[in-house]
N, C-alpha and C positions, 0 to 999 in steps of 0.2 A: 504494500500500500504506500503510495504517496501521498503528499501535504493533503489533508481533506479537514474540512472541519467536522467537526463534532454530529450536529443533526446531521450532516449530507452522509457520513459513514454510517450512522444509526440506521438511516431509512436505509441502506446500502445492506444492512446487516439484517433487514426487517425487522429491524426492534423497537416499541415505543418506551418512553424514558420520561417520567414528569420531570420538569424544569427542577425543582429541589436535587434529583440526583442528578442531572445533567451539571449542573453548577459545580456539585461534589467535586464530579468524577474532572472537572478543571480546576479545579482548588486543591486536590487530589495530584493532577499533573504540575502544578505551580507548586506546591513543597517538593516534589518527590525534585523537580529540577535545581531549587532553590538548594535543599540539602545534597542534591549530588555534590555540585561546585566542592563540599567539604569532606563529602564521604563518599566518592563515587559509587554510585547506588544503581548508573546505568551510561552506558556508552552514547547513547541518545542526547543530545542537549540541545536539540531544534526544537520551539513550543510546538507546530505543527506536526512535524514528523512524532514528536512523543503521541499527539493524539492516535495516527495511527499505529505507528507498532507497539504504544502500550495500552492504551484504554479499549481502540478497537478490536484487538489483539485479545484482548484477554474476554472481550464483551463475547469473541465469536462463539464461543464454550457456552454462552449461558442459557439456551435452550435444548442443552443436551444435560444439563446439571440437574438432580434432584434435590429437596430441599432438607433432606438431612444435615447433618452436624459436617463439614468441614476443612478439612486441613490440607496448607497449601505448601509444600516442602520445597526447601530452599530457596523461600520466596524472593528474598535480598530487599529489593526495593517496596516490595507488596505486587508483585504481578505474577498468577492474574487475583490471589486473596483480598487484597485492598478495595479493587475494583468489582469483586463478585461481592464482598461485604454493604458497599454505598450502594449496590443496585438495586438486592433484595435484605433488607433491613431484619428479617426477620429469620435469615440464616445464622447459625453460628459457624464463625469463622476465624479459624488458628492459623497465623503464619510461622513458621519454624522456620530459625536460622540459626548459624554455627557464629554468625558473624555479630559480636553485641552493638555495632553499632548501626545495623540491619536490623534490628531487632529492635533498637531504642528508636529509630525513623518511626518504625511500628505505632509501636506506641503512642508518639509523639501524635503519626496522622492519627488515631483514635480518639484521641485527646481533643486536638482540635475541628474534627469534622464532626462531632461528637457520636461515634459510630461505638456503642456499649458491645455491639455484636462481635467485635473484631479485637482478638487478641495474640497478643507478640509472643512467641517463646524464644528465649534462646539458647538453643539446645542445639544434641544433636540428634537426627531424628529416628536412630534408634534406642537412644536413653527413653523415647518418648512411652508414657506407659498408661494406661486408662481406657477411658470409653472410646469405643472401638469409633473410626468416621464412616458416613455414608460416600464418600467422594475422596479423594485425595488429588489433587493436581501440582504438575510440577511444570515449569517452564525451561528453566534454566541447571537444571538439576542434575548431574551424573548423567547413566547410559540408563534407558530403560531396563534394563537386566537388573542394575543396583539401586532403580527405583523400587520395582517390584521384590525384591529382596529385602532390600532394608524398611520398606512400609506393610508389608503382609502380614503381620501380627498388628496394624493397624485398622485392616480395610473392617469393616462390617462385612458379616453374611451378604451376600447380594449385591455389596457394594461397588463402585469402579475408580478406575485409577482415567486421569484426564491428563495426558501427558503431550504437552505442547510442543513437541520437537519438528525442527526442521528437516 
């Protein structure tokens, strides 16, 4: 995808999105770029081009997502967790990172988008131990072998794995 704005990639993606998330999901790309400068959180630092390959990017996943609990491994910046958190509000959403100051961005955007649903861990994700997720997605993450490896004592019965590789 190149430079697009925001509604013209939604309608692109057949998605509708009330104004409140839409806003987010740019308030969302203005920390994630502001914080890179100091934490490189993503090689992207075109305001445009971040729309597509981070927010539409991770949008294109979300009518294949069920609304179970979660977790999105080796999220770094928050993609596609951040962005699946601001959409549907009423997901619960873990981003796990090795990296604490990946982890503390986390946070921070929870903080301020005031997004109760979306939680940072930082960890490694197989220290990770509890209630099992319905979803697991990874973007940036290993090889899928050592996805499916190291997250399968997390997946739920029935659950899937949503692995964004090129």
């Amino acid at each position: 995808m190149s430079a697009i704005s925001l509604p013209a990639g939604l309608a692109e993606l057949g998605l509708a999105l009330p104004d409140e998330a839409q806003q987010k999901l740019l308030a969302f790309r203005d920390l994630l770029l502001k914080w890179n400068k100091t934490y490189n959180l993503t090689a992207r630092r075109d305001p445009q081009q971040a729309i597509a390959h981070h927010l539409l990017d991770s949008l294109a996943i979300l009518p294949h997502v069920g609304d179970g609990p979660l977790l999105d491994v080796g999220s770094g910046g928050g993609l596609p967790g951040v962005v699946l958190a601001i959409v549907e509000p009423a997901w619960d959403v873990s981003c796990i990172d090795t990296v604490g100051k990946k982890a503390a961005f986390i946070r921070q955007v929870a903080g301020e988008l005031t997004l109760p649903n979306l939680h940072a861990v930082h960890a490694r994700v197989e220290s990770l131990a509890g209630s099992p997720f319905d979803v697991i997605t990874a973007r940036a993450f290993a090889s899928l072998h050592d996805l499916v490896r190291l997250t399968r004592p997390l997946l739920a019965p029935g659950g899937l794995w949503m692995a964004m590789k090129g």
